[in-house]
N, C-alpha and C positions, 0 to 999 in steps of 0.2 A: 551060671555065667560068671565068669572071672570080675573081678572089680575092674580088671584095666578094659576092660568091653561092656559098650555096653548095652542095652535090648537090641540092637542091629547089630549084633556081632561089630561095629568098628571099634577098636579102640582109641580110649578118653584120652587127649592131649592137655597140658597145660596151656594156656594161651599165653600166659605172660611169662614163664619161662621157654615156650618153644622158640617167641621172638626174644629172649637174651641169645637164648641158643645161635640160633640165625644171624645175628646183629654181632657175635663171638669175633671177636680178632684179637689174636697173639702179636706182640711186637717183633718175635723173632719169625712169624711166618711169611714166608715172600712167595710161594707158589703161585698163591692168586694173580700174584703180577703178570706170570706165562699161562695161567690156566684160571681164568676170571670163570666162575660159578656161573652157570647158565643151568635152570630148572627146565627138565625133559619131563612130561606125559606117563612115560611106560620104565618099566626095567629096564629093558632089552631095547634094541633096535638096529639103528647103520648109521655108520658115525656119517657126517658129514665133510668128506673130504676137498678142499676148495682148489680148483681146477683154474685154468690160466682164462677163461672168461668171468672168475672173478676180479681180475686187474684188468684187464684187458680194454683200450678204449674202442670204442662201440659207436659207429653212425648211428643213430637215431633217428633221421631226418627222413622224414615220413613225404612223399608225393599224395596229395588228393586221391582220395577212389583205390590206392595199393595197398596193398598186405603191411602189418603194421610187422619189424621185425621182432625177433625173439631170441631172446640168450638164457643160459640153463647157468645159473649162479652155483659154482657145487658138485660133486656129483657123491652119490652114496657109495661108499666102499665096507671097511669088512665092522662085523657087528659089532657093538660094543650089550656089555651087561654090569649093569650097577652091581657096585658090591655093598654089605652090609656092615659098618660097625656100629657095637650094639654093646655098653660099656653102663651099670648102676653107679649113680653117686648116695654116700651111705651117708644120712646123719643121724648120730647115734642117739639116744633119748638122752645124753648125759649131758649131751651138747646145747637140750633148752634151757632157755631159763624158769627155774620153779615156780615160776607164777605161767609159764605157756606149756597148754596141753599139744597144743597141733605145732608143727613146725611151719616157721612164718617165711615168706618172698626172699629175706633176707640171705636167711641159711641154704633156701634153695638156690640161689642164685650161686653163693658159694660151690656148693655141689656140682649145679651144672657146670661152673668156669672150669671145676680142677677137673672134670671128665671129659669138655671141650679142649684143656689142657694136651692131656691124652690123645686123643683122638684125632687132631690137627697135626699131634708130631707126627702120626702115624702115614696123615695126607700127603702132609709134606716130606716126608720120606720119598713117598712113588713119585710125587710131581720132579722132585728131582732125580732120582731114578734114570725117568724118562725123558726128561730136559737133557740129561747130560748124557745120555746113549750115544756113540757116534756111529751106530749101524743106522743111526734114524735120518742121517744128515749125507745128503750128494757131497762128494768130493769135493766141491769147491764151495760147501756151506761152513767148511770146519779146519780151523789151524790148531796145529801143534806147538807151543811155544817151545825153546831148548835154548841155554845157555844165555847169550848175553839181549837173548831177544823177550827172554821173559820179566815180566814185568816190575819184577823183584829188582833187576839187574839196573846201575845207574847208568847203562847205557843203552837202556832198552825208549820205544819209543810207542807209549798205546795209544797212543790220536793216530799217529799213521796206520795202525791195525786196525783201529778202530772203524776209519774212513774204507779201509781196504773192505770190512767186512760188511759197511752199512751199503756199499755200490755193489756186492754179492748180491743181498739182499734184494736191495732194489733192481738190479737188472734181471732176477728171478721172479720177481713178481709185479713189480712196478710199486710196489709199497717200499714207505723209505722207515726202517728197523725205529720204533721210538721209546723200546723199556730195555734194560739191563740189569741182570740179575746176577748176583758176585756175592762168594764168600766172604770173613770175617776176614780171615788172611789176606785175599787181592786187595779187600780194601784200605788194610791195610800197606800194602805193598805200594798203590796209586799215591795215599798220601802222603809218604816220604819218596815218591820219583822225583828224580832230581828236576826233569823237564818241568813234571805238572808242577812241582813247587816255584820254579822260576817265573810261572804265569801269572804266580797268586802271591808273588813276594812284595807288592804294591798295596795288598787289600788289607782293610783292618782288623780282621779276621786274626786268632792266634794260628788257630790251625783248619785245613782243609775239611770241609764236611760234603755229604752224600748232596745237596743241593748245587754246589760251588763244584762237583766233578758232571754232574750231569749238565750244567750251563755249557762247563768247559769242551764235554763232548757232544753237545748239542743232542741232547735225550731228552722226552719229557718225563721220564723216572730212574732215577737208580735205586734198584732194592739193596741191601743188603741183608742175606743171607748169614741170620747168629746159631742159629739150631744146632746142637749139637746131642750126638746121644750115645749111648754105651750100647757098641753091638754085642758084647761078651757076657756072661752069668756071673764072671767074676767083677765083683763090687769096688776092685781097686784098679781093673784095667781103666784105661785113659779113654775118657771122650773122643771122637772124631765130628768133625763138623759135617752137616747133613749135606752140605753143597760142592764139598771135597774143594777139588784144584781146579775149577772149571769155573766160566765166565759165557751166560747165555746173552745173546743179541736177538729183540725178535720184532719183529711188528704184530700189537694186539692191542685193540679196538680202545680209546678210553673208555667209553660206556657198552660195557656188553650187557645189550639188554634180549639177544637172542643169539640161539648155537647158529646162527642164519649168515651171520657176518661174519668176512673172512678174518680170518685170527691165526698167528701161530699154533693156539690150542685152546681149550677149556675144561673146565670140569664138569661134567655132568650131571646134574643130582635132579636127585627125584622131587617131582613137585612137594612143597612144604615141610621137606628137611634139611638140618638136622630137627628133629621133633622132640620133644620131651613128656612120657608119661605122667598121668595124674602120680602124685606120690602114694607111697600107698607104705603099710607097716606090715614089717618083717619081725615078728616075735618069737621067734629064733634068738637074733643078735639082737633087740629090741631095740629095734632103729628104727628109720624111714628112711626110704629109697624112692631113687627117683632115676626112671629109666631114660637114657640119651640115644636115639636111633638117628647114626646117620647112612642112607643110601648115597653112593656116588662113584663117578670112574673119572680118572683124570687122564684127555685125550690130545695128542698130536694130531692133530686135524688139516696145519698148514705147513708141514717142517721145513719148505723152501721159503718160510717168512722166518725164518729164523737162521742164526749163526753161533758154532760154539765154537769156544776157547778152550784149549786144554794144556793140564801141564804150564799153568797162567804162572806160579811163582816159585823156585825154587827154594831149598833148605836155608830155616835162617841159621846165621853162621853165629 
């Protein structure tokens, strides 16, 4: 029998690094804000798509002795299946110190961050991906900025867009849009607009921060979106940002505590990952290693709760 199993075939998890594992947040990660982790049962199944008697107001009012009504919150549409990333963090024996035989919570913890590291750009890749797809968004869920209308532009105006796309929102679902998700660029582009700086030329503030735009646009979050990564093999091509030129509007739940509540989306993971393997030694490269498994799919589940932006700011000059 393998050391990572054990007499019942399951395999040995760490306990106190499975929960660093799980408990893991990057500062530059914003996904979870469109797609909040909600733990699924099985691999496989049918996503939970949310249907117009999830918003919908509902008589309730029951007559003595009559059928009590009934509404279907939801309806199942096309499968989803978790996928697996499955990433070692190595620490090598050179790495203890002379007086420790075993490698201690400290080091592993190490380990797992710089492979949660990994493995979270990876998430956040798709979640954006998918957030910014405009095949996934109705005609009247999605604007194009161009010229003096983008955000960039000192005559552009994003509280008016803004408003435009929170009443989309709302009149499609009857939920009113409360996170927004924006690259490093847009945000930068809001905080030197001329407009929003004339709103905040009174505050004692030096300069406009992520709290002070979301008041401004009446949000209860603004992420922003720092990720950035190297699509190429060449080690001197230029970074691109994981979030591009695009700006998400969506309504999703503040406490997602089930895939059962309508939401613009979630991520799916499989109950009690990401997990982390007992460590175990590798006398090969005479290290210790320490296996990171995460299962999960990140799902569009409500895309008429949501609004994109695209084409948000033009070339800086």
């Amino acid at each position: 029998m393998s050391a990572l199993f054990n007499s019942s075939g399951n395999r040995v998890i760490n306990p106190v690094l499975t929960t660093i594992a799980r408990e893991y947040k990057h500062p530059a990660r914003v996904g979870q804000v469109l797609f909040p982790p909600v733990d699924v049962p099985e691999r496989g199944g049918q996503v939970i798509r949310f249907n117009k008697e999830s918003f919908r107001l509902t008589n309730a009012r029951r007559a003595p002795g009559s059928n009590t009504k009934r509404v279907q919150v939801g309806v199942l549409a096309d499968n989803f299946v978790l996928v697996q990333d499955a990433l070692d963090g190595i620490v090598p024996r050179e790495h203890l110190e002379e007086t420790e035989k075993l490698p201690n919570v400290r080091l592993g913890t190490v380990a797992v961050r710089q492979v949660m590291d990994n493995i979270t750009l990876g998430l956040e890749f798709e979640q954006a991906k998918l957030a910014t797809d405009p095949t996934k968004y109705a005609v009247n869920s999605k604007l194009t900025l161009v010229g003096s209308d983008q955000w960039s532009s000192p005559t552009s105006r994003p509280d008016l867009d803004m408003d435009d796309a929170k009443d989309a929102v709302r009149l499609r679902t009857g939920a009113m849009p409360n996170k927004l998700v924006i690259s490093r660029p847009i945000f930068n582009a809001l905080k030197a607009n001329p407009f929003i700086r004339e709103q905040f030329k009174y505050t004692s503030s030096d300069s406009i921060t992520v709290a002070m735009l979301a008041n401004f646009f009446d949000l209860e979050e603004i992420a922003v979106g720092s990720a950035s990564m190297l699509e190429s093999v060449d080690d001197d091509a230029p970074f691109v940002d994981v979030w591009g030129n695009s700006a998400v509007l969506a309504y999703v739940p503040s406490k997602a505590e089930s895939f059962g509540a309508p939401s613009f989306g979630y991520t799916y993971r499989l109950k009690g990952h990401p997990n982390v393997e007992q460590e175990r030694w590798d006398g090969d490269i005479k290290s210790w290693i320490y296996g990171v498994i995460y299962e999960r799919q990140p799902v569009m589940c409500g895309p008429d709760a949501g609004f994109l932006f695209q084409n948000v700011v033009g070339p800086r000059e």
